[in-house]
C-alpha positions, -999 to 999 in steps of 0.1 A, spaced: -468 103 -815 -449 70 -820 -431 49 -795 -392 64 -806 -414 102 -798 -422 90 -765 -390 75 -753 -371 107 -767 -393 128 -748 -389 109 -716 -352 109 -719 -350 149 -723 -375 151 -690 -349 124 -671 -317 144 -683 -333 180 -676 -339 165 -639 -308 143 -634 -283 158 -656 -250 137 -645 -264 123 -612 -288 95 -610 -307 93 -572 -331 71 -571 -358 88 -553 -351 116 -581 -365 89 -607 -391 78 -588 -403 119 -586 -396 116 -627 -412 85 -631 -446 97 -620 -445 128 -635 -442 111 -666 -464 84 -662 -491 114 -657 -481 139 -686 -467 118 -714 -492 94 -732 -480 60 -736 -493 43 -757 -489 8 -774 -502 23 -807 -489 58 -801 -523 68 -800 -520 79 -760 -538 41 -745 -520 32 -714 -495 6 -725 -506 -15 -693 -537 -20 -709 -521 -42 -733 -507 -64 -704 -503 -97 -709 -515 -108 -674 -533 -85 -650 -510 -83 -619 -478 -95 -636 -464 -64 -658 -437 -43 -649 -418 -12 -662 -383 -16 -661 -362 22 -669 -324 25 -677 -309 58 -676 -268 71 -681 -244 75 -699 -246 50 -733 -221 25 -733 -218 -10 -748 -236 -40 -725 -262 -22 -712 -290 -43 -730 -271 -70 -730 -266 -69 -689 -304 -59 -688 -317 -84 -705 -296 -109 -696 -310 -104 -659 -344 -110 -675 -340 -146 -695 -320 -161 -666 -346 -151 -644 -374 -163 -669 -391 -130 -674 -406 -123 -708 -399 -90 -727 -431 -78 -742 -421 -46 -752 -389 -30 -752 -376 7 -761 -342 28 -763 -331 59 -772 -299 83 -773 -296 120 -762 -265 127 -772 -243 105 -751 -269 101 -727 -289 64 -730 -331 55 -719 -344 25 -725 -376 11 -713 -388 -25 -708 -422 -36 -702 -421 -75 -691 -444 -101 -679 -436 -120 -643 -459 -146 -648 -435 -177 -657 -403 -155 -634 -384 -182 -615 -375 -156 -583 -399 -126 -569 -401 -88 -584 -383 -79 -552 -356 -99 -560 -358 -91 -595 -358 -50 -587 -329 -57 -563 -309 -80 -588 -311 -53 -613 -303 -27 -593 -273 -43 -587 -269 -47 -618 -273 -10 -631 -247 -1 -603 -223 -23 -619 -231 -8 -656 -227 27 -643 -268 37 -651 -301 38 -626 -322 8 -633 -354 13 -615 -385 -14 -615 -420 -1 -609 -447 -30 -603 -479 -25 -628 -505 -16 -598 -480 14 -587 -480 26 -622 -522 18 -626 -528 38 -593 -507 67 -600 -533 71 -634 -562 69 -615 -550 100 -592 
């Protein structure tokens, strides 16, 4: 399965959940139900893609969800080069009129904390009209070993 496979599939998990509404805690349910039954994979071959991270510690997971529109990359990552964060893998996909992306980035050279980070994007994703939520690597590395 390659990367576009994945992203599609996560998209039709977050819509059959969310539908028109976005709650947080709702994505945070989807988030770890997908982090335990869809493989991600830097190579598509199912090897978690935080084992690829550039810095142990440092890696997040950034998801967009909503409804497409244009600026929502551009807002997103925006956020992320004023802030110093480095993309090292990004991801989108359309389901119908529906939009996903996912980011993977590396905090080491970040001028401000994840916290701020998670809360500046937030802000940002009310202001696009989609759910940004941010998920620390060791959230996402625990919830494999359960």
């Amino acid at each position: 399965m390659d990367r576009r496979d994945v992203v599609y599939r996560i998209t039709e998990i977050i819509f059959k959940h969310l539908g028109d509404s976005a709650n947080p805690e709702i994505v945070k349910q989807i988030v770890r139900e997908l982090i335990t039954s869809v493989p991600i994979g830097a190579d598509g071959g199912g090897a978690p893609v935080l084992s690829a991270a550039p810095a142990e510690g440092q890696t997040a997971i950034i998801t967009a969800f909503g409804k497409s529109k244009p600026g929502i990359v551009a807002g997103i990552t925006g956020i992320l080069a004023e802030k110093n964060v480095d993309i090292t893998d990004i991801t989108q996909t359309l389901l119908g009129k529906n939009f996903a992306m996912i980011v993977i980035v590396n905090l080491v050279e970040s001028n401000c904390s994840f916290s701020e980070l998670k809360e500046i994007l937030a802000k940002k994703g009310e202001e696009l009209g989609v759910g940004i939520f941010s998920q620390h690597e060791e959230l996402f590395q625990f919830m494999h070993k359960v």
